[in-house]
C-alpha positions in Angstrom: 287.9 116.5 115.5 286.8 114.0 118.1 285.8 114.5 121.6 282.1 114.8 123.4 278.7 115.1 121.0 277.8 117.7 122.7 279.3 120.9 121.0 282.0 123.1 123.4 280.1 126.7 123.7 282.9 129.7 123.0 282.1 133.2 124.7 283.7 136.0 123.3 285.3 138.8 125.6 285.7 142.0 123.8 285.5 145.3 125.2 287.8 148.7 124.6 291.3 149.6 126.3 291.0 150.2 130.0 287.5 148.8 130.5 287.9 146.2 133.1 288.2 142.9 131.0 290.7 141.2 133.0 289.7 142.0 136.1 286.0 140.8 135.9 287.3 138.0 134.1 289.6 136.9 136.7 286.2 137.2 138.9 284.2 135.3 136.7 287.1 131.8 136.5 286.4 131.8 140.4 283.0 130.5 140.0 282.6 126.6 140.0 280.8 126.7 136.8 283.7 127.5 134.9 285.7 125.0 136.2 286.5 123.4 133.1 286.6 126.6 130.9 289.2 127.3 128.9 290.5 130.9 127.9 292.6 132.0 125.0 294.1 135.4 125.1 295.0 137.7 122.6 298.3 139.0 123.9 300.8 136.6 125.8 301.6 138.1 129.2 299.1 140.8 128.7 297.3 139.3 132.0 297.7 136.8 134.8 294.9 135.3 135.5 294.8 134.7 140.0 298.7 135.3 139.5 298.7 131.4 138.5 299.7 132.2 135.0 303.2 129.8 134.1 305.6 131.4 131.4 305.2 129.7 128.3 306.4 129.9 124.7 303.7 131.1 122.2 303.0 128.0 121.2 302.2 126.1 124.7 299.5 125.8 126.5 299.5 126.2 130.6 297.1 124.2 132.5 296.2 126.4 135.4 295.4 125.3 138.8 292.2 126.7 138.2 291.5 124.2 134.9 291.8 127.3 133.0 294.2 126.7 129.5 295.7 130.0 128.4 297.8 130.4 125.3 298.9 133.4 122.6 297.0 133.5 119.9 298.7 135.1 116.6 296.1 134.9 113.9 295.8 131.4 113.8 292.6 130.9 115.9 292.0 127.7 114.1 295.2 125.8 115.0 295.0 127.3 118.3 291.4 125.9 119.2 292.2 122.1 117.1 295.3 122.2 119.7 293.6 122.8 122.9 290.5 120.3 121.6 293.3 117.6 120.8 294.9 117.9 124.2 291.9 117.8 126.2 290.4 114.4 123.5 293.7 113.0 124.6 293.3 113.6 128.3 296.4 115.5 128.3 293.9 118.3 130.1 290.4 118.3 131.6 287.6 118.1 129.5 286.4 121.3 127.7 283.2 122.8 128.8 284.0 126.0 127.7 286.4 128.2 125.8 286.2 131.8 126.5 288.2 133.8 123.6 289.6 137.6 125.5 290.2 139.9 122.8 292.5 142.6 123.2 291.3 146.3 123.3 291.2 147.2 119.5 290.4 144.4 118.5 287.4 143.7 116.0 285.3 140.7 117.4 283.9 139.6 113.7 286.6 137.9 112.3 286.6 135.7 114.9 283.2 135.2 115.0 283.7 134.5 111.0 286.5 132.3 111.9 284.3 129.7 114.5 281.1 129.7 111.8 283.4 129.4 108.6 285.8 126.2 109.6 284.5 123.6 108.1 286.6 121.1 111.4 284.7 123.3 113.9 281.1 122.2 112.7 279.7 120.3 115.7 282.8 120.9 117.9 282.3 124.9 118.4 279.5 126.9 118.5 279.2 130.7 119.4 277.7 131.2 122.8 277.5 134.6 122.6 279.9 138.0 122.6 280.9 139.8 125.9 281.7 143.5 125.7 282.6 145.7 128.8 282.0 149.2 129.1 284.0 151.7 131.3 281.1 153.3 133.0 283.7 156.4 133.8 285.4 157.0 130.2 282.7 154.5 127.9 280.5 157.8 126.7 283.8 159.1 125.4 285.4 156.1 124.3 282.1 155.6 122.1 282.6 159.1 120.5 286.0 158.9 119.5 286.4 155.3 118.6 284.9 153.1 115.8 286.6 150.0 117.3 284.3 150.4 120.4 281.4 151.1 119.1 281.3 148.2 116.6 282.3 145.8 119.5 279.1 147.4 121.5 277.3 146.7 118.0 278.1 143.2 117.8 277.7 142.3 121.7 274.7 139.8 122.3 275.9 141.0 126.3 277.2 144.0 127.7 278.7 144.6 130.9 279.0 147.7 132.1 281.8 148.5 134.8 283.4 150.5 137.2 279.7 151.4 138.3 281.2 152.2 141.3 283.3 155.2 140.3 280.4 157.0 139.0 276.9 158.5 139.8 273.6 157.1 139.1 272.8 159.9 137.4 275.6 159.3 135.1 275.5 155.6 134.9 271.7 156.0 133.4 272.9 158.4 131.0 275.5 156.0 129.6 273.0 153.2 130.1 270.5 154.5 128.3 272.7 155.5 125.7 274.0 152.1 124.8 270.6 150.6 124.9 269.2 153.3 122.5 272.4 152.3 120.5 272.6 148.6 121.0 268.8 147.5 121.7 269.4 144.2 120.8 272.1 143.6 123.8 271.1 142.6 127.3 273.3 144.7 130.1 274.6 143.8 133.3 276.5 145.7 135.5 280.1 145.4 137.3 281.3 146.7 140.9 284.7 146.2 141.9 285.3 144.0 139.1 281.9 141.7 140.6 279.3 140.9 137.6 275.9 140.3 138.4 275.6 137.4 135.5 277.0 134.0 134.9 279.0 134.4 131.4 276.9 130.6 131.0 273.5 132.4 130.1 274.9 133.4 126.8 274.2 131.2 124.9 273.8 130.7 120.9 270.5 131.1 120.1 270.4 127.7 117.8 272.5 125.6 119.4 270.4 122.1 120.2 267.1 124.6 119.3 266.6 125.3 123.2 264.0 127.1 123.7 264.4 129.0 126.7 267.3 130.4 124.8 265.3 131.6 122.1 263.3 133.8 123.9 266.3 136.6 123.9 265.9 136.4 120.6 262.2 137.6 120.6 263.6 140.5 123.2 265.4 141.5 120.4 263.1 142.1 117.9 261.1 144.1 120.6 263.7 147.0 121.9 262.9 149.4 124.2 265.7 152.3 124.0 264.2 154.0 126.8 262.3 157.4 127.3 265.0 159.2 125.8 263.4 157.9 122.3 259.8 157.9 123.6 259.0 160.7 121.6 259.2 159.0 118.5 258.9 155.3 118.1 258.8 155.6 114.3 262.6 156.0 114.0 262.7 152.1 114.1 265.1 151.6 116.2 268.4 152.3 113.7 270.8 154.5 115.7 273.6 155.5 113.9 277.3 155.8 115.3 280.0 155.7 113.5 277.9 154.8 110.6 276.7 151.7 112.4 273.4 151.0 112.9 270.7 148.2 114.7 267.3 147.4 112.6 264.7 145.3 113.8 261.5 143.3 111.4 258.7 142.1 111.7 257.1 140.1 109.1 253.6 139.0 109.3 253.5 136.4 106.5 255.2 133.4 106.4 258.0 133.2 104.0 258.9 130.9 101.4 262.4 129.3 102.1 264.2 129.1 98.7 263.2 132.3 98.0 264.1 133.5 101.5 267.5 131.8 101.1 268.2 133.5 97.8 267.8 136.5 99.5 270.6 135.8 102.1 272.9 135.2 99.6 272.0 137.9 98.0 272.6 140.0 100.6 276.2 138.3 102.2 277.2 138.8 98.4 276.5 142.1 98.0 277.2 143.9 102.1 278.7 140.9 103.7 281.1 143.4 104.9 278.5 145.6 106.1 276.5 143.3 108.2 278.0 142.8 111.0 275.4 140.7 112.4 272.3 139.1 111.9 270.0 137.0 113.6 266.2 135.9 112.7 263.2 133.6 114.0 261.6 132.6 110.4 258.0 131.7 110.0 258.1 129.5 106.6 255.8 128.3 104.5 257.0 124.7 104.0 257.0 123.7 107.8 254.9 126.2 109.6 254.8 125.1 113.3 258.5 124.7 112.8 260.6 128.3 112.8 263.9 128.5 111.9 267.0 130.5 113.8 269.5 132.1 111.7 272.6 133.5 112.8 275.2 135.2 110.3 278.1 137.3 110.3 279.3 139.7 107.8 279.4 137.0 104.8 279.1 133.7 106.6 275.7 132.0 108.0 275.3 129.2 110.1 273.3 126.2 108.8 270.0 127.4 109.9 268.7 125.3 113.4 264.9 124.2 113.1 263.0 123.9 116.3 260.7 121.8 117.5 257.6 124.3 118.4 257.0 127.8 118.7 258.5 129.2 121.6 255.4 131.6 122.2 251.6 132.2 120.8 253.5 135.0 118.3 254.4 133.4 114.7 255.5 136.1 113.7 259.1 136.1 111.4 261.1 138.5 113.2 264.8 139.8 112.1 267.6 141.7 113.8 270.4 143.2 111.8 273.6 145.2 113.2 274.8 147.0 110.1 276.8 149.3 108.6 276.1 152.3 105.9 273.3 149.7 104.9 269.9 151.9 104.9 267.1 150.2 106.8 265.0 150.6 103.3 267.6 149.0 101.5 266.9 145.8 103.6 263.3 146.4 103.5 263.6 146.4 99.6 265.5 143.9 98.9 263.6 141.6 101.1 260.4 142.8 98.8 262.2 142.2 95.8 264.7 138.7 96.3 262.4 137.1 98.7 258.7 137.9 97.1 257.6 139.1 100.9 254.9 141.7 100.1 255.9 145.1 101.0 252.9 145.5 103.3 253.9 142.8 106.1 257.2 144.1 106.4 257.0 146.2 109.5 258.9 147.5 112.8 258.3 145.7 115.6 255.8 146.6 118.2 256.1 146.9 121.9 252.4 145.1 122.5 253.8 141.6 120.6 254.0 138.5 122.9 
């Protein structure tokens, strides 16, 4: 591909039937800083975006008045995102500064996730800013209960945005809030009033993307989570709530590891559950370059080329790992990491809520 050095970030908007994803993304193209973004829909015709959507065949494009691209997209994410980057190299469009990927309501966000970190043309071009999901705050308690499809796109969301606040109490809304943070510790959440979100979809970004540190510091949030008093009784849970046999585990390790053996354990791992881990990010303390960590970022069976920094961001060295799983026992991990990556059983811990 050619184009820009500078990677194109890609947002992923998931989020179950009925829970607002048009409408706060129809907010969100308003704002000047998505000026050049570029969205790809699931469903042709399923929305129009500021009623400036132009009938098109499945395979065009439509440049919007907006600078927004929509097109179909029917299992060929790959051809549909080496189009839209051809047109815009040629000039044929504006210039991509972002690509924001709507999902439809059942959808499962991994595969495309899988799909942007497993194409070999996309290294360099792509990178995964982060996953959107919205939440009905009026049906998402249910919604959660009675569909896997929801909760694993709540699992997999680095943000989620929580609408139709408006339409509900606050009593309620902190029940369903605390909820999905007991559930999902690892996601931040924002909220949405008459389709209005109070954050910029820019902030999501992928945690190893140019090693910027200010980035990184949501992933240290994650390894801390704080589901709320509704789990204050007992902090030795660990943090791995289960729903719909899909669970969140966070580690700390105090050691610093040894990279080949660390890496043998990944593979290991993706070999063995790549279907079963859904995802997985880490901060790694090794041995070989110690005051430079590495950021991993995997899903289901494919990694990403780990991203080394430059420094620390913070005083805390500490390796720390977040996994979104399913049917995969948090002493399973805790084993194998014993076992495939000789880390001593005894510096494997859960993470504390005193760490910097």
């Amino acid at each position: 591909m050619s184009g820009t050095d500078r990677p194109i970030p890609v947002t992923v908007l998931t989020g179950f039937l009925g829970s607002g994803k048009t409408t706060v993304l129809n907010r969100l193209l308003r704002r000047p800083s998505l000026a050049g973004a570029a969205v790809i829909i699931n469903e042709f015709g399923a929305i129009g975006l500021d009623h400036l959507l132009i009938e098109a065949s499945e395979e065009q494009f439509t440049l919007l008045g907006n600078g927004c691209i929509c097109c179909t997209v029917r299992g060929d994410l790959v051809a549909t995102l080496k189009a839209l980057d051809g047109r815009s190299c040629a000039g044929e469009v504006p210039e991509l500064t972002h690509v924001i990927i709507e999902t439809t309501g059942l959808a499962d966000p991994a595969p495309i996730l899988h799909t942007l970190m497993a194409e070999p043309e996309f290294a360099g071009r792509y990178v995964i800013a982060g996953v959107v999901a919205t939440v009905d705050a009026v049906n998402g308690g249910s919604t959660l209960d009675r569909h896997a499809e929801a909760t694993k796109q709540v699992a997999v969301a680095d943000q989620l945005l929580v609408t139709k606040t408006d339409l509900v109490s606050a009593e309620a809304l902190g029940v369903l809030r605390r909820r999905l943070e007991a559930f999902a510790p690892a996601a931040r959440q924002s909220l949405a009033h008459n389709g209005e979100a109070d954050f910029d979809i820019l902030d999501n970004q992928h945690l190893g993307a140019a090693g910027d540190l200010d980035r990184i510091s949501a992933l240290l949030e994650m390894a801390q989570p704080d589901c709320g008093p509704d789990c204050a009784h007992d902090h030795a849970h660990h943090h791995g709530h289960a729903h719909h046999g899909i669970q969140s585990y966070s580690f700390v390790i105090d050691e610093p590891v040894e990279w080949a053996a660390f890496a043998r354990w990944l593979d290991y791992v993706a070999a063995l559950r790549g279907e079963d881990l859904l995802r997985f990010k880490g901060l790694v303390h090794v041995t070989e370059q110690p005051e430079r960590p590495l950021v991993l970022h995997g899903v289901q069976h494919v990694f990403h080329p780990p991203v080394r920094l430059d420094a620390w961001p913070s005083a805390d060295r500490r390796t720390r790992l977040v996994f979104i799983v399913r049917d995969i026992p948090r002493e399973t991990i805790a084993r194998t990491l014993t076992k495939f990556a000789a880390i001593d059983a005894a510096s494997i811990r859960a993470p504390d809520r005193t760490a910097a």
